[in-house]
N, C-alpha and C positions, 0 to 999 in steps of 0.2 A: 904240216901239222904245227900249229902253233904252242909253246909252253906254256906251261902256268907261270903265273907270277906270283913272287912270293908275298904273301898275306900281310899287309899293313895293320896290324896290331900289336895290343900292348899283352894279348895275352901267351901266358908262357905254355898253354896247354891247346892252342889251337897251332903254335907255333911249332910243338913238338910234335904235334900230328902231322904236320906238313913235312917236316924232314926225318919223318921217319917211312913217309915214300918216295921221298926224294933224293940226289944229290948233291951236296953243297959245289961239285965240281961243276955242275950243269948252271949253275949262275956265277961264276968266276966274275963277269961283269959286270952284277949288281951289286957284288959285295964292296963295304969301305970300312976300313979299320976304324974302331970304335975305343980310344982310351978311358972312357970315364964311364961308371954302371949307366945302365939302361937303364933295369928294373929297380924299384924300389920297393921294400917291403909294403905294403898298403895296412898291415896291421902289427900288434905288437906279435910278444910269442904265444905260440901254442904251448896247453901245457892239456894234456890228460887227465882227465877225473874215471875211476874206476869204480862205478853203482852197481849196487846189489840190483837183478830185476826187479824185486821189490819197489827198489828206490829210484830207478830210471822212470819205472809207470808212472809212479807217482810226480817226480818231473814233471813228465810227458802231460798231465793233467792240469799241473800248475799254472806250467806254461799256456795252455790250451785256453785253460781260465780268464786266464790276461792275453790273450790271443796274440803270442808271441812263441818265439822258437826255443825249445830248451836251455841251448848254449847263449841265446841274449839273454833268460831268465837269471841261470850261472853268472854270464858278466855283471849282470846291475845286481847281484848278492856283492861280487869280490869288491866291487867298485863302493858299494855302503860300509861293509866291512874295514876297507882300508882308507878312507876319508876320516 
């Protein structure tokens, strides 16, 4: 029986599914120490906004309007806000 190989990508969530069926002892070979980060954040921080239902629907329509995703709606407010 042949093993899997471990999955050449940059994601952190296909990679945690892969050894979370697997064991890191069963590729002993493929591994090389790694001193410098891999990943790098791709965006800035998260930060939480807490809406009334009210005020999420209403979001939700805004956005919809301008045929865009809530949370890009949110960024291009913060982003006019603070320029």
């Amino acid at each position: 029986m042949r093993r899997q190989q471990i999955p050449r990508t940059d994601s952190i969530r296909e990679l945690a599914k892969f050894w979370d069926t697997h064991d890191v002892t069963d590729f002993d070979d493929e591994l090389e120490e790694v001193t410098e980060p891999i990943f790098e954040p791709k965006r800035g921080a998260v930060v939480e906004v807490h809406l009334k239902p009210r005020e999420a629907a209403a979001l939700k329509r805004l956005a919809e309007s301008k045929d865009m995703a809530p949370a890009d709606l949110i960024e291009e407010w913060v982003r006019q806000k603070v320029s």
